[in-house]
DOGU-287218 format. One record per residue (C-alpha): residue number from 1; residue in three letters; x negated, y negated, z. Coordinates in steps of 0.02 Angstrom, whole numbers, plus 32768, in hexadecimal, padded with zeros to 4 digits. Each point is the difference from the previous one (the first is absolute). Example, Ala and Ser with C-alpha at 12.3 -4.5 7.8 and 13.67 -1.06 7.14 Angstrom:
2
TORSE   seq   type     xx     yy     zz
TORSE     1    ALA   7D99   80E1   8186
TORSE     2    SER   7FBB   7F54   7FDF
***
This chain:
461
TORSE   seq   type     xx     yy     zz
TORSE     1    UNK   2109   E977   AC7C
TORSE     2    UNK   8026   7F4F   8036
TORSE     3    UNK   8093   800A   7FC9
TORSE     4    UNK   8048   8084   8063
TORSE     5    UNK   7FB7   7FAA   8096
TORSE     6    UNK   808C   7FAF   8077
TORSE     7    UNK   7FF2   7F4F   8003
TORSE     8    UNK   802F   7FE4   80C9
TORSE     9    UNK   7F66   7FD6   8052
TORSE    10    UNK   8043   7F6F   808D
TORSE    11    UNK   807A   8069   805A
TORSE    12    UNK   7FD7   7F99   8088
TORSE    13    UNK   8010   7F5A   7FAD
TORSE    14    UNK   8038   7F67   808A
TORSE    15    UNK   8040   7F78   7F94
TORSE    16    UNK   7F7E   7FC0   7FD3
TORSE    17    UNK   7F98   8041   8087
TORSE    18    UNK   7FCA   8093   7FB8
TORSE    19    UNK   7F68   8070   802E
TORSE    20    UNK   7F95   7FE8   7F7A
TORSE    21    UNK   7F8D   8082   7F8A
TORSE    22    UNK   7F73   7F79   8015
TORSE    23    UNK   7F8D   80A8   8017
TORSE    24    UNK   7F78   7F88   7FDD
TORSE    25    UNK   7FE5   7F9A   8093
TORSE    26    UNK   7F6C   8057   8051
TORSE    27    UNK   7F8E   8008   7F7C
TORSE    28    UNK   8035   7F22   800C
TORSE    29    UNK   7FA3   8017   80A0
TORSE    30    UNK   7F5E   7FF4   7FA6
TORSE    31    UNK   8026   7F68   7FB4
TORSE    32    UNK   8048   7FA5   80AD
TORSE    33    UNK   7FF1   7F52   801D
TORSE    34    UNK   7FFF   801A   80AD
TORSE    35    UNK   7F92   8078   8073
TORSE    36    UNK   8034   80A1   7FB3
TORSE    37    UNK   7FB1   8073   8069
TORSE    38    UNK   8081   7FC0   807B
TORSE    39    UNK   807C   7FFB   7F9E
TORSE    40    UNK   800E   80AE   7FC2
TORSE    41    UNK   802E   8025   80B5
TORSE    42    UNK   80A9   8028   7FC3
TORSE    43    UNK   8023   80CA   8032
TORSE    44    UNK   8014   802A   7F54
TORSE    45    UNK   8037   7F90   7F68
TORSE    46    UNK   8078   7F72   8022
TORSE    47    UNK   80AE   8007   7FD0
TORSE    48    UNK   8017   7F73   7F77
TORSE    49    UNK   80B1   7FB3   800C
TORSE    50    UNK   8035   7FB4   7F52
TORSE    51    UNK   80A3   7F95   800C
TORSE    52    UNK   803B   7F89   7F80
TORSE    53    UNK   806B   7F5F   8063
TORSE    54    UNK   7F6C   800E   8088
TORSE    55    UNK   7F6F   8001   7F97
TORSE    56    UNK   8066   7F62   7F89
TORSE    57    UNK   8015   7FA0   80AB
TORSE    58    UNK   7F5E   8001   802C
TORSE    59    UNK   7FCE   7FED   7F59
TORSE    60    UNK   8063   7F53   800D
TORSE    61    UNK   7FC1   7FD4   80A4
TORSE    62    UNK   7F34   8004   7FDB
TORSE    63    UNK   8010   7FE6   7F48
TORSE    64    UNK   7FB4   7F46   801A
TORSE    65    UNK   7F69   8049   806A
TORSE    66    UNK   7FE2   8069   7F74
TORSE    67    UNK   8000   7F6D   7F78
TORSE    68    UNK   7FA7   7F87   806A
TORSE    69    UNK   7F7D   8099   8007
TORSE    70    UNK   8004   7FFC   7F4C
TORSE    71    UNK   8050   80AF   7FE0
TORSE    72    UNK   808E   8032   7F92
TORSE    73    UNK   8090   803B   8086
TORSE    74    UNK   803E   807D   7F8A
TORSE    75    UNK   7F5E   8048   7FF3
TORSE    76    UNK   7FF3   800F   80B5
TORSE    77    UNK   804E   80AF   8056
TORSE    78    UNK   8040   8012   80AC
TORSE    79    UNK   8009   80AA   804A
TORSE    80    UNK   805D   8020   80A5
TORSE    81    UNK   7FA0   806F   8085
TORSE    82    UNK   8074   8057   8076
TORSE    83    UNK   7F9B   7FF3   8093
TORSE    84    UNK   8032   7FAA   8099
TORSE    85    UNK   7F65   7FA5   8021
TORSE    86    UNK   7FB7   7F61   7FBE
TORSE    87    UNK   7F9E   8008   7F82
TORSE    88    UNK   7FEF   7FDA   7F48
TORSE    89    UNK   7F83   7FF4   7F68
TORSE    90    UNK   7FD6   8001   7F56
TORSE    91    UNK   7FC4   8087   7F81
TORSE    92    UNK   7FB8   7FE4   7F43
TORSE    93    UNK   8086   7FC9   7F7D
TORSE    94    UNK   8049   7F72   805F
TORSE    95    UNK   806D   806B   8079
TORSE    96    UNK   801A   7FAF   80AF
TORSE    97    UNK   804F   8095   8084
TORSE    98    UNK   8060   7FC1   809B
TORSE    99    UNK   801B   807D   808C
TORSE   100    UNK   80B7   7FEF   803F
TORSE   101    UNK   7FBF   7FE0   80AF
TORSE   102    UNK   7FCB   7F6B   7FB4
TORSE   103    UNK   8097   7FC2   7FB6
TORSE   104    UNK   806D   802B   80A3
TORSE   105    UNK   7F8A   7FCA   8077
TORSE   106    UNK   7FE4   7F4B   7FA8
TORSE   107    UNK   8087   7F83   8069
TORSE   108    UNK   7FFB   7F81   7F63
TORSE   109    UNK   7FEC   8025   7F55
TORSE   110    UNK   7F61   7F74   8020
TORSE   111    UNK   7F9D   8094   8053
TORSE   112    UNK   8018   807C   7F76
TORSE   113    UNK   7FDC   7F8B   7F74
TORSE   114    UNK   7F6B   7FCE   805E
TORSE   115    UNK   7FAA   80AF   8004
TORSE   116    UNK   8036   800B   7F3B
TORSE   117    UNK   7FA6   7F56   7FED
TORSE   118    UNK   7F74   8063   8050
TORSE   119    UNK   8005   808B   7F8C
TORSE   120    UNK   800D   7F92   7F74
TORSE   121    UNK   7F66   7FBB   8044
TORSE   122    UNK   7FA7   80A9   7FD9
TORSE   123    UNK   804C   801A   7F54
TORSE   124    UNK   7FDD   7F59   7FCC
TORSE   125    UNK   7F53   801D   8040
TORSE   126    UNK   7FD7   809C   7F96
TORSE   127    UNK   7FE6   804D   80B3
TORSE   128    UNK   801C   80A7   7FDD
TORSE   129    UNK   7F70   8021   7F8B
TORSE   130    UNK   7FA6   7FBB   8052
TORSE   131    UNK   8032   8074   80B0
TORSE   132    UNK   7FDA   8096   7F98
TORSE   133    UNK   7F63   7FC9   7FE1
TORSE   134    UNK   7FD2   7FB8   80B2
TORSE   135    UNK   8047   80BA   803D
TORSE   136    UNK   7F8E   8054   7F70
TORSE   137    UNK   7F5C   7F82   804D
TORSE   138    UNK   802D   8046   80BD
TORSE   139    UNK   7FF8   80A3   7FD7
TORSE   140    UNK   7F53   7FF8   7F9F
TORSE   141    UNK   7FD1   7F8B   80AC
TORSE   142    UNK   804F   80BE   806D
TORSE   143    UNK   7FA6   8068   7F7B
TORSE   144    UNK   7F4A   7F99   8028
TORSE   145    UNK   8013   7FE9   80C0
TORSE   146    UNK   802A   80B6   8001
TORSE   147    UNK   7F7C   8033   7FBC
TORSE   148    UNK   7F8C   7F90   8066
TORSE   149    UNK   804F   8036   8091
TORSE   150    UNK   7FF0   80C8   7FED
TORSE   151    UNK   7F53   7FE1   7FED
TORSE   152    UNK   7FE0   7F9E   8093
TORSE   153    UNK   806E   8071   8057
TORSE   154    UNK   7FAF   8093   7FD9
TORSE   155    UNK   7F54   7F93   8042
TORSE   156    UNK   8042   7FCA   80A6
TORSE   157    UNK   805D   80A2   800B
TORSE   158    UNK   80B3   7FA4   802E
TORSE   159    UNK   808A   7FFD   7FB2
TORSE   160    UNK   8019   7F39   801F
TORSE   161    UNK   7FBE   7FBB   7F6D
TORSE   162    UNK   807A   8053   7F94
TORSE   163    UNK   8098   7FBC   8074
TORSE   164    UNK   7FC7   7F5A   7FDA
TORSE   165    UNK   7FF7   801B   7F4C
TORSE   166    UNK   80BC   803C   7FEC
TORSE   167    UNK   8041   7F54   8016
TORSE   168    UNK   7F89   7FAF   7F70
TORSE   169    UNK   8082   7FFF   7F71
TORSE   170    UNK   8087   7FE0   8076
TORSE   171    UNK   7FC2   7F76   8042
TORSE   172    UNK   7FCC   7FB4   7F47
TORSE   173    UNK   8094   8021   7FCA
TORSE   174    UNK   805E   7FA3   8092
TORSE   175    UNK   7F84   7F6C   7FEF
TORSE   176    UNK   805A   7FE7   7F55
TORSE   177    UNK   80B0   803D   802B
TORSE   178    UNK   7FF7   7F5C   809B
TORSE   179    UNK   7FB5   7F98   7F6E
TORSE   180    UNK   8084   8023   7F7C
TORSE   181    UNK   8090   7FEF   8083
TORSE   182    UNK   7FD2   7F63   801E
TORSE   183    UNK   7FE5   7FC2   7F4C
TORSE   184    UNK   80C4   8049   7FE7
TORSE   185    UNK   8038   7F94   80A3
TORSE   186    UNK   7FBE   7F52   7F9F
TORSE   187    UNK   804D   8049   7F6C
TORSE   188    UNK   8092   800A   8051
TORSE   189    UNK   8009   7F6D   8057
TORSE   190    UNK   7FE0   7FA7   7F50
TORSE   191    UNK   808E   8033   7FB8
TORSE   192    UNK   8076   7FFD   808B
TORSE   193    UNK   7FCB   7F45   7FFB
TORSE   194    UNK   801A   7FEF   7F38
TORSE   195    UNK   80B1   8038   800D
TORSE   196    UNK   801A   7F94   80A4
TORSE   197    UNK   8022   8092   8070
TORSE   198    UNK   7FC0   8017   80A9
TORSE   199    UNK   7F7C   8068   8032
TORSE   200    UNK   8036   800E   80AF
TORSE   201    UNK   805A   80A1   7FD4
TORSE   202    UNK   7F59   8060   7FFC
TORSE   203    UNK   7FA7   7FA6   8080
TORSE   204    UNK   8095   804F   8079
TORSE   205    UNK   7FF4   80A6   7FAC
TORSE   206    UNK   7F2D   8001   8026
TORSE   207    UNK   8023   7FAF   80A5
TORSE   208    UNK   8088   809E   8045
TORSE   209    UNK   7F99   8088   7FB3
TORSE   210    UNK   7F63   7FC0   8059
TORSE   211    UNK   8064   7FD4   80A2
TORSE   212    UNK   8050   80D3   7FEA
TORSE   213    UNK   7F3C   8029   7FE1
TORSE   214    UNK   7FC9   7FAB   80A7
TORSE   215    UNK   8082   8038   8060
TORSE   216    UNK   8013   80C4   7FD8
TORSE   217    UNK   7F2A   7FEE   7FE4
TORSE   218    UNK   802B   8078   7F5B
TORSE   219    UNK   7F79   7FC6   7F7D
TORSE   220    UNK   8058   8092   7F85
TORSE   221    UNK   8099   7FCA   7FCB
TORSE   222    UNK   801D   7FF6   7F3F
TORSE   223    UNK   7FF6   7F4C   7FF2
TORSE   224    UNK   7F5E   7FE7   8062
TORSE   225    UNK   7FA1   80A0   7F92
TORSE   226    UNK   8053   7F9E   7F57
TORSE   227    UNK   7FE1   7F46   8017
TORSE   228    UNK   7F8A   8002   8092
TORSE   229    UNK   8037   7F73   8079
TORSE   230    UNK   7F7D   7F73   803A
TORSE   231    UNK   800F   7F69   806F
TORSE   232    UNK   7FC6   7F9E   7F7E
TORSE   233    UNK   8061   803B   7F7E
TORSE   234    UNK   8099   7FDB   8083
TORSE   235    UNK   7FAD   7F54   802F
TORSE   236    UNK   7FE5   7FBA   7F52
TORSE   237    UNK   809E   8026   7FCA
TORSE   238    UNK   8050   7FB4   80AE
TORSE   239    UNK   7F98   7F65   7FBC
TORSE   240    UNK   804C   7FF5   7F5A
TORSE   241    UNK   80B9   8000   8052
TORSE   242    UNK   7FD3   7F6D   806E
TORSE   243    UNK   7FD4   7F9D   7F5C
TORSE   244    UNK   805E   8044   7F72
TORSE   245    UNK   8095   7F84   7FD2
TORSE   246    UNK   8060   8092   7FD8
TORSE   247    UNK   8003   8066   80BE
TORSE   248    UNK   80AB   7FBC   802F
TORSE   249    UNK   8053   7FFC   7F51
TORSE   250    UNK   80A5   807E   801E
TORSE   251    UNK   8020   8097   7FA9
TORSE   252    UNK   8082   7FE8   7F6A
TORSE   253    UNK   80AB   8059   8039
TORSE   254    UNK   7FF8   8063   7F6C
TORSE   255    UNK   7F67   804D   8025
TORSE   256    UNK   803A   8015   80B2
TORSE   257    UNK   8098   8074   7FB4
TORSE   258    UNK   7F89   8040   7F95
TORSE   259    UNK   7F9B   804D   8099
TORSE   260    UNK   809F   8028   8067
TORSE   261    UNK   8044   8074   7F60
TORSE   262    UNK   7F59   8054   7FEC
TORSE   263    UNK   7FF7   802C   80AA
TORSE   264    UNK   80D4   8039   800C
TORSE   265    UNK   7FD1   8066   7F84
TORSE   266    UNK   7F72   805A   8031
TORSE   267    UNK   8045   8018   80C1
TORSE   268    UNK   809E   8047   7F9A
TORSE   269    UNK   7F9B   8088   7FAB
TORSE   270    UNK   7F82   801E   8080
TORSE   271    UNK   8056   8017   809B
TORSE   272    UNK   8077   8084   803F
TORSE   273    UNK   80BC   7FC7   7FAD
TORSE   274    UNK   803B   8004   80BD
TORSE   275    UNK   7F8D   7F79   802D
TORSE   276    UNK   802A   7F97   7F65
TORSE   277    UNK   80B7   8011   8013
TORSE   278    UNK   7FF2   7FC8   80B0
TORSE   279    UNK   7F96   7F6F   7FDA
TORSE   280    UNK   807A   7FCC   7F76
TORSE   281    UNK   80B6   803D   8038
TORSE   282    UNK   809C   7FDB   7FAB
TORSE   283    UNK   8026   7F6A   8041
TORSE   284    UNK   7F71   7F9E   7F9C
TORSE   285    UNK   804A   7FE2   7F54
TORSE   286    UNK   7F51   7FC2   7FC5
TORSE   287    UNK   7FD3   8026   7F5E
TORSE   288    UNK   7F56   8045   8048
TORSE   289    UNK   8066   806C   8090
TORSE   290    UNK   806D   804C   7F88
TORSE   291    UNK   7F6B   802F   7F85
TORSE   292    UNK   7F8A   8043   80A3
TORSE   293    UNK   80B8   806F   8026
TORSE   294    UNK   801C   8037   7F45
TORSE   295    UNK   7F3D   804A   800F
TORSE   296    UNK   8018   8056   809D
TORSE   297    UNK   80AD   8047   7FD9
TORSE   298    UNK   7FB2   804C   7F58
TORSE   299    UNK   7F5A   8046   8074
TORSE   300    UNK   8077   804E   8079
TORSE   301    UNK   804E   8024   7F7B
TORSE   302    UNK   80B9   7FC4   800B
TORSE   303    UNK   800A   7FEB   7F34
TORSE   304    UNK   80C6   7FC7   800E
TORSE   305    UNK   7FCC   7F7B   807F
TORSE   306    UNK   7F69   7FD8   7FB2
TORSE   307    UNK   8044   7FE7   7F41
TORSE   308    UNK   8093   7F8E   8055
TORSE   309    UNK   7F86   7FA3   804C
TORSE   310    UNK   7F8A   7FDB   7F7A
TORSE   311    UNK   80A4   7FEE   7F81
TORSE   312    UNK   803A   7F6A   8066
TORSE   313    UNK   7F4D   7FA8   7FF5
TORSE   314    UNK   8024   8011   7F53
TORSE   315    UNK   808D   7FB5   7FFD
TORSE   316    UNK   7FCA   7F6B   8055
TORSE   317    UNK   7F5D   7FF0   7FC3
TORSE   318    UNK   8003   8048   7F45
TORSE   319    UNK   7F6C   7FBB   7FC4
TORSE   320    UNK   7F8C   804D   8074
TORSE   321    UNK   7FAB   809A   7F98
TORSE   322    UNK   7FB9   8053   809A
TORSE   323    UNK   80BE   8032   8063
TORSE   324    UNK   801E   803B   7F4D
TORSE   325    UNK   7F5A   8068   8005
TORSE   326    UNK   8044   803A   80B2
TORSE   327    UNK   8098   804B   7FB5
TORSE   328    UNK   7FA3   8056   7F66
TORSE   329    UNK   7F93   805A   8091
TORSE   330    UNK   8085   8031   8084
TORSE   331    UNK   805F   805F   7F51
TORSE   332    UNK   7F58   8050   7FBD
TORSE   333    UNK   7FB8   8036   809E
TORSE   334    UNK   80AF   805E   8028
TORSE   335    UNK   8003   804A   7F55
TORSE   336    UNK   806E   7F81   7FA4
TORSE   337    UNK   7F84   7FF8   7F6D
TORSE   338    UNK   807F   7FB8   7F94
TORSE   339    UNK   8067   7F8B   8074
TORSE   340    UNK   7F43   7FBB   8020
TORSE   341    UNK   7FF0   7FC4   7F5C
TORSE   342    UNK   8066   7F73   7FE8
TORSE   343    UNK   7FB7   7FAA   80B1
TORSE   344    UNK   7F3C   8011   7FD5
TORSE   345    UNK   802E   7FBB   7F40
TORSE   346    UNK   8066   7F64   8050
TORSE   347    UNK   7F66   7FF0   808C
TORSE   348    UNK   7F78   800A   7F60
TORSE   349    UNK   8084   7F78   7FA0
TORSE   350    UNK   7FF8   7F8D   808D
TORSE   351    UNK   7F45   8011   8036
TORSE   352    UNK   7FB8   801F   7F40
TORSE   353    UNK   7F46   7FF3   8021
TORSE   354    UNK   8009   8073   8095
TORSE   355    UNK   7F93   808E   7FB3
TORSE   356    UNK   802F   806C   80A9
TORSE   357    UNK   80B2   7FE9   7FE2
TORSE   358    UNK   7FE2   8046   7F56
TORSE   359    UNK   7FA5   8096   8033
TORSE   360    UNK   8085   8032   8087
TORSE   361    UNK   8079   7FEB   7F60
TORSE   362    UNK   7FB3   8076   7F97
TORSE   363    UNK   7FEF   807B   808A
TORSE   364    UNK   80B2   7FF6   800D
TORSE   365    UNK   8011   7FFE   7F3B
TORSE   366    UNK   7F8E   80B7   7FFE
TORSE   367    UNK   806B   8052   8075
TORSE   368    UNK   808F   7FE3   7F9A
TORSE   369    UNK   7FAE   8077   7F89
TORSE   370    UNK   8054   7F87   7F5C
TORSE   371    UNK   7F86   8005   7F7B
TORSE   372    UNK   8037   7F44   7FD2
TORSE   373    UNK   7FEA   7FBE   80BB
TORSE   374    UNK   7F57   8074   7FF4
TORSE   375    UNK   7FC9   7F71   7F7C
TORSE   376    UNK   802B   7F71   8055
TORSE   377    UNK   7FA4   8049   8098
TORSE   378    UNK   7F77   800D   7F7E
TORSE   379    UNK   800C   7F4A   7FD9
TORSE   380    UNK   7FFD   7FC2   80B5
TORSE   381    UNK   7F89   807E   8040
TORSE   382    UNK   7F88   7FA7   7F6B
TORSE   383    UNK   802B   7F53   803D
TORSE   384    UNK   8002   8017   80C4
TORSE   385    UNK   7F47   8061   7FD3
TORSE   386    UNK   7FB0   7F5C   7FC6
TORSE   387    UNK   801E   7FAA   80D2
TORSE   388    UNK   7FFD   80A7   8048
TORSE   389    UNK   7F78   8079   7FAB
TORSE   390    UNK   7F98   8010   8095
TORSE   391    UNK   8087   8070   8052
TORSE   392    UNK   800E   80B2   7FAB
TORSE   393    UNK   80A8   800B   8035
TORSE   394    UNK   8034   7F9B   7F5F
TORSE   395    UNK   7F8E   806F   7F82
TORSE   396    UNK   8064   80A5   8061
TORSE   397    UNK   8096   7FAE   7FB1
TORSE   398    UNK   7FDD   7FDE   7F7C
TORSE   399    UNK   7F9F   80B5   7FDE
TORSE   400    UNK   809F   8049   8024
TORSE   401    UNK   805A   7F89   7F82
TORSE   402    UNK   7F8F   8019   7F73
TORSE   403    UNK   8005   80B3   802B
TORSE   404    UNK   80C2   800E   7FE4
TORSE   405    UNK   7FFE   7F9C   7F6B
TORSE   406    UNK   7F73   8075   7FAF
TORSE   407    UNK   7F7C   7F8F   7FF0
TORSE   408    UNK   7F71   8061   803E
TORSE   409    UNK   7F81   7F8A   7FE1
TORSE   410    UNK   8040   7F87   805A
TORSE   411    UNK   8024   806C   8099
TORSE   412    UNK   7F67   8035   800D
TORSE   413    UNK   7FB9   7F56   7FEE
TORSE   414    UNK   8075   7FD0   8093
TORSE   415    UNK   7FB0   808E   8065
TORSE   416    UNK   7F5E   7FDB   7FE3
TORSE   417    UNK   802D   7F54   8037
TORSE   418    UNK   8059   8045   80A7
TORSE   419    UNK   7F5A   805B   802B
TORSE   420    UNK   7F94   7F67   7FDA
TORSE   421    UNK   8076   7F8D   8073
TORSE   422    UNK   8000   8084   8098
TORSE   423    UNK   7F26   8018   7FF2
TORSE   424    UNK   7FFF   80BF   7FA5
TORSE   425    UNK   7F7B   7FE7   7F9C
TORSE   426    UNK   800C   80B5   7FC3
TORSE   427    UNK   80C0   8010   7FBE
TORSE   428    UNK   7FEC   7F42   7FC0
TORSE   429    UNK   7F72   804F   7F83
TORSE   430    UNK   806B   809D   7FDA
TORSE   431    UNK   8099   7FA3   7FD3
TORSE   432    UNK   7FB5   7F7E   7FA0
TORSE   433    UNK   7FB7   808A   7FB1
TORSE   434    UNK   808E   8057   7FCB
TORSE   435    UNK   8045   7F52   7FD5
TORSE   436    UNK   7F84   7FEF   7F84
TORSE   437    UNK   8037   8094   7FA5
TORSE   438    UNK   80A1   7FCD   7FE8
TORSE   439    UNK   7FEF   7F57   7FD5
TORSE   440    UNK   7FEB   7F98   7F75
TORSE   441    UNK   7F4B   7FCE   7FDB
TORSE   442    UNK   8001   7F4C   7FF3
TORSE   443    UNK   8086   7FD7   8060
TORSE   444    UNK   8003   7F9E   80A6
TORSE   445    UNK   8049   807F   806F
TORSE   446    UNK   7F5F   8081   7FC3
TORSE   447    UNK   7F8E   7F59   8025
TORSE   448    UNK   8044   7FFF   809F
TORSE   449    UNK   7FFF   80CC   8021
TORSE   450    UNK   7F31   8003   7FB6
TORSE   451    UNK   7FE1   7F60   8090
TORSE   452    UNK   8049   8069   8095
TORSE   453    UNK   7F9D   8093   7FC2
TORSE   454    UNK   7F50   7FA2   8009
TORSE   455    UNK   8035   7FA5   80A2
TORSE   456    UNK   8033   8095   8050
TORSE   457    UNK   7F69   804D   7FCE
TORSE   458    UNK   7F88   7F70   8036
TORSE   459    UNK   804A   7FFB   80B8
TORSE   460    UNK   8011   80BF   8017
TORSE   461    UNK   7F3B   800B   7FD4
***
């Protein structure tokens, strides 16, 4: 039963940065904007990183790209990659994904909202239909020059017609991977100039991967296979910096901080806590120091050093949700379900329309095992659902919650919504199933089960 099911599933959970049950992200692949085939290079399926102040901050800084592109910025997601190369792209849905090589190898925040530009250049530009259907034409292209070639090679009794057919569809496909790429760079460099920010940013980014290309002669790297590199994508774009009124317009300072705490942040939770502590040591009072030391005092873990920490940033800076969301985590993750509550509600008070913030709540709100903070997980799980439904992690919860509250229906509603969010076509049929049963005809929530049943069933056939 759902209900008897325990509710910790983020044991691991970095503020913020917490590996992710985005178990969907391969079958995405198909769907790439980009050169897939290339991309999929990953060894296995890349660990999503979900963190609420990052993801808000650079939410803030490339919210005008994504209105001058005409797009809704809350409709837009952004998924961290925890990779340390640079790379990034866009799936169906409106979600952009930034490696964290990206983000920490960018010297200005310029460069980073440059390649986002970029990638708003391909969801702007419906690109990623259309590269599933320029990968579906290549392979019919493989399929024919295939077949051409076995005969002739059978004829001519060698073996060298068929080696010439094997790079048909790649080649078609990378004909209109260069193509797109370059349709996303004047994109790009359109809104960068309708916001009256520089374009320069990317230009340097193209001009140091191509100069690292060139100089190690590697024609592999993860960038290169994802957004193949050309001089005259590089040389158009050098062409629009000498011109556009905009190249020498400064960053805003805020933005500037903006980038600097992003980056803090992410050093602080990906490197080893001895290299953070000696790259911000006592001395530095800085707001950012002492945050980048609370982190790596709680990953050591040093919880009486850490909470001190983080309970002095709160003192001084007591509107901030996300030192409050710190707090809540250091107490959960060290088994102070309770003491974690208060934190994580004054973080959700403070940041209300953070649906992530909600969800780490009601985690925190199930493990107290109080059938009136089980409801109110209920009612945020519901809310935080409606920003965050893509991710089963959210219908888990709320499985669980409906589970402990006996409403059967409903949990298995929420599991048939889990299995349709991580791609199992066969328990997102049996649980809507089963949700069916024990729902009310008529009612939305059987609507909704009898939809995920026919999807489900159309996509596993």
């Amino acid at each position: 039963m759902a209900g008897a099911a325990s509710a910790r599933r983020r044991s691991n959970r970095l503020v913020g940065i917490v590996p992710s049950g985005f178990s969907t992200l391969l079958r995405i692949c198909a769907a790439l904007a980009v050169v897939v085939i290339s991309h999929c290079a990953y060894a296995g399926e890349p660990t999503i990183l979900r963190d609420t102040e990052i993801e808000s901050d650079i939410r803030t800084m490339v919210s005008p790209i994504w209105r001058a592109a005409g797009l809704t910025p809350a409709d837009v997601a952004i998924y961290l990659v925890q990779d340390d190369r640079i790379n990034s792209f866009v799936s169906a849905g409106q979600a952009v994904f930034i490696n964290t090589g990206l983000i920490l190898g960018s010297e200005t925040p310029n460069e980073l909202i440059g390649v986002i530009a970029h990638e708003t250049g391909h969801i702007a530009g419906g690109h990623v239909l259309r590269a599933a259907d320029a990968m579906h034409k290549a392979t019919i292209e493989s399929l024919i020059a295939m077949a051409g070639a076995a005969l002739a090679s059978a004829a001519g009794h060698s073996a060298a017609p068929m080696i010439a057919a094997a790079g048909v569809g790649q080649q078609s496909f990378l004909r209109f991977s260069i193509s797109q790429e370059a349709t996303a760079d004047h994109a790009a460099m359109n809104y960068l100039d309708l916001t009256g920010q520089s374009a320069r940013g990317l230009l340097t980014l193209f001009e140091t991967l191509q100069s690292q290309e060139l100089l190690t002669g590697d024609k592999d790297d993860v960038w290169s296979r994802t957004h193949p590199l050309t001089a005259e994508r590089i040389e158009y774009l050098r062409h629009h910096v000498e011109i556009s009124p905009y190249s020498n317009v400064p960053e805003p300072p805020a933005v500037v901080e903006l980038m600097k705490a992003v980056k803090v942040k992410l050093h602080a939770f990906l490197d080893e806590p001895k290299t953070v502590l000696a790259a911000y040591p006592e001395s530095d009072k800085s707001m950012l120091a002492r945050y980048a030391r609370a982190i790596a005092y709680y990953r050591i873990p040093k919880l009486d050093l850490a909470l001190s920490t983080i309970d002095g940033l709160i003192r001084d800076y007591p509107k901030n949700p996300y030192f409050r969301e710190l707090k809540g985590q250091m107490l959960f993750e060290n088994g102070r379900v309770q003491d974690a509550v208060g934190p994580y509600e004054e973080a959700v008070k403070l940041a209300p329309k953070s649906p992530l913030l909600r969800i780490s709540l009601s985690q925190v709100y199930l493990e107290t095992n109080q059938p009136v903070l089980n409801k109110r997980a209920i009612a945020y799980l519901n809310d935080a659902s409606r920003a965050e439904g893509r991710e089963s992690e959210v219908w888990h919860f709320l499985a669980v919650a409906y589970g402990r509250d006996n409403q059967l229906g409903m949990a298995a509603l929420s599991l048939a919504e889990e299995a349709f969010a991580a791609g199992k076509k066969k328990d997102a049929i049996e649980q809507s199933q089963r949700a069916r049963q024990l729902l009310p005809k008529g009612s939305a929530s059987y609507a909704r089960a009898d939809d995920i049943h026919h999807e489900a069933e159309r996509l596993d056939n």
